[in-house]
C-alpha positions as CSV (number, residue, x, y, z in Angstrom):
1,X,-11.8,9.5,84.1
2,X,-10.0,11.3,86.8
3,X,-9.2,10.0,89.7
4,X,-8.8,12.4,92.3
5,X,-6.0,11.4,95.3
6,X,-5.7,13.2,99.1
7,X,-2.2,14.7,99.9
8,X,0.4,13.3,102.2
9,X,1.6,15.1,105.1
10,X,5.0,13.6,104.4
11,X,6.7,14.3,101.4
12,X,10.3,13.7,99.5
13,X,12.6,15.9,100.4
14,X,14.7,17.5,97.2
15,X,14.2,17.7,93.5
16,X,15.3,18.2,89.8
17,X,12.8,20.5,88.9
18,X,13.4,24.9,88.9
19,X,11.9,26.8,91.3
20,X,8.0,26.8,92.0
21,X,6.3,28.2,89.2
22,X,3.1,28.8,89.8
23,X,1.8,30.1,86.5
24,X,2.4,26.9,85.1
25,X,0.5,25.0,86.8
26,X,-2.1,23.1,85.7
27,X,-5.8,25.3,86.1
28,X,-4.8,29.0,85.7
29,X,-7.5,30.3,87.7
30,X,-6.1,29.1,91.0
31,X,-3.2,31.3,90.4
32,X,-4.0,34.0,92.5
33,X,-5.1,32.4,95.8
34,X,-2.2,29.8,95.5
35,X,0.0,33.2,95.3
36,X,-1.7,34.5,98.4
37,X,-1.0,31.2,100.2
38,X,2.5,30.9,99.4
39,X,3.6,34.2,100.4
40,X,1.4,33.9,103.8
41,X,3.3,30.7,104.3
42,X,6.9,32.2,103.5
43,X,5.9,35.2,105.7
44,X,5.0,33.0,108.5
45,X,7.7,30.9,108.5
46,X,9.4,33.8,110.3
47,X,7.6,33.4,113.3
48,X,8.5,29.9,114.6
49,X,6.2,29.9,117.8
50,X,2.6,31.7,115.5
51,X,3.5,29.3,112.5
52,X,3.6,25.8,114.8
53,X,0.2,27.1,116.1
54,X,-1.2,27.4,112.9
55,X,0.0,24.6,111.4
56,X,-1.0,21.9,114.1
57,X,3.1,20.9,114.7
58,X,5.8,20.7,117.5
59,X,9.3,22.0,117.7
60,X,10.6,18.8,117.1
61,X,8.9,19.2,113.5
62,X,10.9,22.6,112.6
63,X,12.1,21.3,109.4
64,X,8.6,21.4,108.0
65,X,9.0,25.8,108.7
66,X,12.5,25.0,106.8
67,X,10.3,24.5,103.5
68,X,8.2,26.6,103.7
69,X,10.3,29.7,104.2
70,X,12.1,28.1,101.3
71,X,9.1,27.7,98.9
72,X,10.0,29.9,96.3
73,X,13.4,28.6,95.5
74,X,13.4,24.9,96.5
75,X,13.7,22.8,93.6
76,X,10.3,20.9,92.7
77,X,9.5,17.7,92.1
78,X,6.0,16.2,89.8
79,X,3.0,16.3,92.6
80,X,2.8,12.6,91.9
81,X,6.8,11.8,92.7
82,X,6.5,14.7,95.7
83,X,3.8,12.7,97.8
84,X,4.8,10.0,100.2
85,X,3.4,7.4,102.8
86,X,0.5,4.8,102.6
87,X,-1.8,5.5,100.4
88,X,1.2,6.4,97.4
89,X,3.1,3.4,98.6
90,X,0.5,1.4,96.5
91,X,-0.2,3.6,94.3
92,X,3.4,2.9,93.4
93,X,3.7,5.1,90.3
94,X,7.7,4.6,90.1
95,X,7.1,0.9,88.9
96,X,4.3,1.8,86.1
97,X,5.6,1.7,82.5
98,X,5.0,2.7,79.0
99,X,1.5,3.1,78.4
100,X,0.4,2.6,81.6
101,X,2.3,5.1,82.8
102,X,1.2,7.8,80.1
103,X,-2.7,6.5,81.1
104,X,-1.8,7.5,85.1
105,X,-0.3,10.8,84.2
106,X,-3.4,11.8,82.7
107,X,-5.5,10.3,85.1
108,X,-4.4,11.1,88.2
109,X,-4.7,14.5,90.5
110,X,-4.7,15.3,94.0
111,X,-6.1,17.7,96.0
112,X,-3.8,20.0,97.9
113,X,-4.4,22.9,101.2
114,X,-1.9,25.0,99.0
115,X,-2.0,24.6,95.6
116,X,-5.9,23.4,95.1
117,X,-5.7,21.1,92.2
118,X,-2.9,19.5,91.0
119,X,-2.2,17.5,87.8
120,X,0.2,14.3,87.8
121,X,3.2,16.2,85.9
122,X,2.6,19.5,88.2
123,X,5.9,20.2,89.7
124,X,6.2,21.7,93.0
125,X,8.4,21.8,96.0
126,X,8.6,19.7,99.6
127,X,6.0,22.0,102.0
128,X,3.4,21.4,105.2
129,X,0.0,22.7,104.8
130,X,-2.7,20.8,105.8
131,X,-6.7,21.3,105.1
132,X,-7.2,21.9,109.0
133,X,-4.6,24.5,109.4
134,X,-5.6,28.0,110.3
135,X,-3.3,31.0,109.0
136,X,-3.4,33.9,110.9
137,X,-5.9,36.3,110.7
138,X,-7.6,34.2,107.7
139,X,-10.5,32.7,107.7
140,X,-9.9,28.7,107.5
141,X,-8.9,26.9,103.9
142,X,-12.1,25.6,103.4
143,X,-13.8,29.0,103.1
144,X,-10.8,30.2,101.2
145,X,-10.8,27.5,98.8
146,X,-14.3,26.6,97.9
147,X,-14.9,29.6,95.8
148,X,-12.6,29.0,93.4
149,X,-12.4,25.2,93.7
150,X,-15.6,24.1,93.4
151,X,-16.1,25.5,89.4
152,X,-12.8,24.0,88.8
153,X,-13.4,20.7,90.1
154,X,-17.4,21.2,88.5
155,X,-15.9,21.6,85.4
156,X,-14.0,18.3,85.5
157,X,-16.5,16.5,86.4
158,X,-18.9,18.0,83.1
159,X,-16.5,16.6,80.6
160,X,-15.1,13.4,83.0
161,X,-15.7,10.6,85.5
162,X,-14.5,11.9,88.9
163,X,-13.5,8.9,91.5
164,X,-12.7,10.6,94.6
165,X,-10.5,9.4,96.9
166,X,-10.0,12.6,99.6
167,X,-10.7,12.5,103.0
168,X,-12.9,14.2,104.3
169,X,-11.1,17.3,105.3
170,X,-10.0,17.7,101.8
171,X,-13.1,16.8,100.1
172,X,-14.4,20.2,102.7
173,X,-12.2,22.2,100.4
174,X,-14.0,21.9,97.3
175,X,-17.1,19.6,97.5
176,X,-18.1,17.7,94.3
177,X,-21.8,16.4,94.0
178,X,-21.8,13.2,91.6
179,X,-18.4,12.2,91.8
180,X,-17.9,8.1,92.6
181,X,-16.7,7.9,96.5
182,X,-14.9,5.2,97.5
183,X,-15.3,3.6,101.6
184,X,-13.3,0.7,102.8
185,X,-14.6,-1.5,105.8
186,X,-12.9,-4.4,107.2
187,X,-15.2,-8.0,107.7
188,X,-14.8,-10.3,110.1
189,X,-15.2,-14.1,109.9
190,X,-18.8,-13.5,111.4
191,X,-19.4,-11.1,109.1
192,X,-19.6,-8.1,110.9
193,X,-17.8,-5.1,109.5
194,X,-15.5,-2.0,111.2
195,X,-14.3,0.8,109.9
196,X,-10.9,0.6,108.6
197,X,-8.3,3.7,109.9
198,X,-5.1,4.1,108.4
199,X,-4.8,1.2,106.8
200,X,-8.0,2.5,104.3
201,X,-5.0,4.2,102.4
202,X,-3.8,1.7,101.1
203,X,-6.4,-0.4,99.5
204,X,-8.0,3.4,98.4
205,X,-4.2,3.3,96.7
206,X,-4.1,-0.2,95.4
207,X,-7.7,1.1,93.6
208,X,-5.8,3.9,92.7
209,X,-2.8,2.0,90.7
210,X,-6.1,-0.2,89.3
211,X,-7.3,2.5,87.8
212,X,-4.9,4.3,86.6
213,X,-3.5,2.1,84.9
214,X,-6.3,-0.2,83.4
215,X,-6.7,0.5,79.6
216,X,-11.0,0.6,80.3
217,X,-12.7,3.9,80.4
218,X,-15.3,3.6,83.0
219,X,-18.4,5.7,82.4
220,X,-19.9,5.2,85.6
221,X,-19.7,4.1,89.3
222,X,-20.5,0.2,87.7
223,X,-17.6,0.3,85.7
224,X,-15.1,1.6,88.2
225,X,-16.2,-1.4,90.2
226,X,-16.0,-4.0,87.4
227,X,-12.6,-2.8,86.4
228,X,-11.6,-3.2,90.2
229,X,-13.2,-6.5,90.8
230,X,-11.2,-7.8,87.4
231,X,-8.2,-6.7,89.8
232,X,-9.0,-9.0,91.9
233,X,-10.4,-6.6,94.9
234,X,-13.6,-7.5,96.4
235,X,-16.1,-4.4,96.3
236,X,-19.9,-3.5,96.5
237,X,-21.7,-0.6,95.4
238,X,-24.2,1.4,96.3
239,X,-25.4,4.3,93.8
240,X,-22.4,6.4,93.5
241,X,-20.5,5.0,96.5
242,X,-18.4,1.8,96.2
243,X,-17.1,0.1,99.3
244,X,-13.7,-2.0,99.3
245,X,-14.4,-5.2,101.6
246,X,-11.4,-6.4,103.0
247,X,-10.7,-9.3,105.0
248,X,-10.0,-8.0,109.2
249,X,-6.6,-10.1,108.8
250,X,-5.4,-7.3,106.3
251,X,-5.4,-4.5,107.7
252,X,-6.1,-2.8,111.5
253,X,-9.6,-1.7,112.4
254,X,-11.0,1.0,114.4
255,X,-13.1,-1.1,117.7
């Protein structure tokens, strides 16, 4: 089983790892278009005013150009230790020991603007790319990426159990028919249900540290959900999709 996380905007800063590498990275064939985004991003970084446009930031936000134009010699970090904010926040991969950390290094991936694919123990360096961005005179990452994503992630998902856990821009980079999707909606005491925002994150993380750490090899969509019910989370599936039920106390909703 894989189970495959989004990115975070907001990242640790730093690292103990050399310089980005980008031949050893996990999945070879991504090589060359990771190369091609890395040196577009270095070269933009040049241009303050074009590279804010193109990245969806403000001024105040410079320091995300800073790494970027840095890229190729900040130290690096594993993809897993890099990522910050909700959803990793309960994922919590810091407090996982042993075995059960060995089971989430395996396990876990995320899906990344720049680098495609990444493995647990990838290591790379503090940057800002997200899926929505548009570079200049490129056509957007989604077109980019699909191409050589989609056989990647196709032949993951021949030999493995995919849980996805992307949103939806990121899922738009490389689309993956089969794989076990994951919704979380909020219920009220009357029983209705909302959509739950930001907050979705963290229960898609919690799931996350569930299953990455469980000693069960789910085969199927039925299993992921009995090994998360054992955890003591409340969820429902339909098919392929499994929905996380959450009480409205826990967490805001969208109205």
């Amino acid at each position: 089983m894989i189970v495959l996380l989004p990115p975070s905007e907001t990242k640790r800063t730093g690292g103990d790892g050399p310089p980005l590498r980008l031949g050893e990275l996990a999945t070879a064939e991504l090589t060359p278009l990771r190369e091609c985004l890395v040196e577009e991003l270095v070269g933009l970084a040049a241009d303050p005013d074009t590279c804010r446009r193109a990245l969806g930031i403000s001024a105040a936000q410079d320091a995300e150009i800073a790494r970027n134009a840095a890229l190729r010699t900040s130290p690096t970090l594993p993809a897993l230790h890099r990522y910050t904010g909700v959803l990793y926040d309960a994922l919590d991969v810091e407090s996982l020991r042993a075995a059960e950390a060995a089971r989430a290094r395996a396990r876990l991936a995320v899906g990344s603007a720049l680098f495609g694919l990444l493995r647990a123990d990838d290591r790379i360096p503090a940057y800002r790319l997200s899926a929505s961005a548009k570079l200049p005179g490129q056509p957007g990452l989604a077109v980019r990426w699909r191409p050589v994503l989609e056989p990647v992630l196709a032949g993951l998902a021949a030999g493995e159990l995919i849980v996805d856990l992307r949103s939806g821009a990121y899922v738009g980079l490389g689309r993956l028919p089969g794989a076990v999707r994951v919704d979380v909606l909020a219920e009220q005491p009357d029983g209705r249900r909302t959509v739950v925002t930001h907050f979705n994150k963290a229960h898609k993380g919690r799931l996350a540290r569930v299953l990455a750490s469980s000693r069960a090899e789910p085969g199927d969509a039925a299993a992921v959900a009995a090994v998360a019910r054992r955890a003591g989370m409340r969820v429902e599936r339909d098919g392929d999709e499994l929905t996380i039920v959450v009480p409205a106390d826990d967490a805001p909703v969208r109205k």
